[in-house]
N, C-alpha and C positions, 0 to 999 in steps of 0.2 A: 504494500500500500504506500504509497506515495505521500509524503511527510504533510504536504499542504492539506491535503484532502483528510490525512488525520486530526491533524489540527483545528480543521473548522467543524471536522465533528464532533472534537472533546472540548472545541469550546460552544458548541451549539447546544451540547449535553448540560454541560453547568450553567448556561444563560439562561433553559429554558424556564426553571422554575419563578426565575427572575422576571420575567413576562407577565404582563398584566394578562389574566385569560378571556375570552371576550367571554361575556357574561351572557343568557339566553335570557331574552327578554321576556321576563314574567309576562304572561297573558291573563287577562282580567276574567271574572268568572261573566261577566255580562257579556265580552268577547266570546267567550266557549258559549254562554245561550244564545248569541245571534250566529252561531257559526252554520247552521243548516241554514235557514234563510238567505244570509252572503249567498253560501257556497251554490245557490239555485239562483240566484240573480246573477252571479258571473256567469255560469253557462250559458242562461239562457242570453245572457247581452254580449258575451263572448268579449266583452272587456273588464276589469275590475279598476278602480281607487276607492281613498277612502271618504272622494269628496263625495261619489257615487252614492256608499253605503248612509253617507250623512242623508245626504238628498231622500233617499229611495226608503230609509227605513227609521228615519228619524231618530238617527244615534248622534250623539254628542263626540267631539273631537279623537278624543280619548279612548274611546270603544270603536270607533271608526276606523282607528288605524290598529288596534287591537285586531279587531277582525279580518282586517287586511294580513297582517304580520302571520296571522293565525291560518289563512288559506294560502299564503306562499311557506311557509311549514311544512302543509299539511300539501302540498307540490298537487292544489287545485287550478292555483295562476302561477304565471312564469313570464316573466319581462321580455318582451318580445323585440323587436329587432329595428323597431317605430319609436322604441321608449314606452308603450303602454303592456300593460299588465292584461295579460292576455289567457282565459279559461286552458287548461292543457286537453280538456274535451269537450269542447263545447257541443252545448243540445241546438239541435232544430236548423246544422247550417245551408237548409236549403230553403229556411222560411224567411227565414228575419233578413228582412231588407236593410241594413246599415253597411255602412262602411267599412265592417271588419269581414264581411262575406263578400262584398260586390268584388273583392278582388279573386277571391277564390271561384267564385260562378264566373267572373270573364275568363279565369284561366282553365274553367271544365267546358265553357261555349268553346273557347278555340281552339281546344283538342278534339271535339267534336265533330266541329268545323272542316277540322283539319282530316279526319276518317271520311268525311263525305263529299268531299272533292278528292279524295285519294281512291274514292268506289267510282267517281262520276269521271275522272280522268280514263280509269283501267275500261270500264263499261265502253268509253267514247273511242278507246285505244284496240281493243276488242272489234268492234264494230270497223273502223279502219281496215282492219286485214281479215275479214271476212267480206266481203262484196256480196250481196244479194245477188247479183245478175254475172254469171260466169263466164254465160254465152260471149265467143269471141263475133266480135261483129264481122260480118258478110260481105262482101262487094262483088 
């Protein structure tokens, strides 16, 4: 073993105790009673915050981000790639008209799209090297 790479391990060994440990954020017991409720309004909106849960269920600051904190735990939301907080399975996404679906429905239209000019191409390509009429013409 290589003297450096000893080193930074015998000293990562005796620093670690030295480390402040991150601490798990207590969750409130009002958080754990709205935790079913949240966790069916993120699906079904297929986005989550906790200004949402203020809005939508009439929780105070505090329980709001509790229950937040509480469904990204419990790996029901996951920060998505926009910056918002995004259901990991969300319900219903071929009903609900918003903007966290319209992207996913234009990207299953043009795959679609894309098979039925791929049958309308072959069909039309098809028909080319077949001729209905064979008969060599006469003079």
């Amino acid at each position: 073993m290589k003297r450096r790479t000893f080193l930074t391990a015998l000293l990562a060994l005796v620093a670690a105790p030295a480390l402040p440990a991150r601490a798990a954020a207590p969750v409130s017991v009002a958080a754990t009673k709205h935790f079913a409720t949240a966790k069916m309004l993120a699906r079904c909106h297929d986005r989550a915050s906790p200004e949402m849960f203020m809005r939508l269920m009439k929780l105070d600051a505090e329980t709001a981000q509790g229950v937040f904190r509480l469904l990204q735990n419990q790996n029901v939301i996951a920060k998505g790639f926009d910056g918002v907080a995004r259901a990991v399975s969300p319900l219903n996404t071929h009903c609900i008209p918003n903007e966290a679906v319209r992207a996913r429905t234009l990207m299953q239209g043009t795959v679609d799209l894309k098979k039925r000019l791929q049958k309308f191409a072959k069909r039309k390509w098809d028909e080319m090297d077949d001729p209905k009429d064979t008969a060599e013409p006469t003079t």
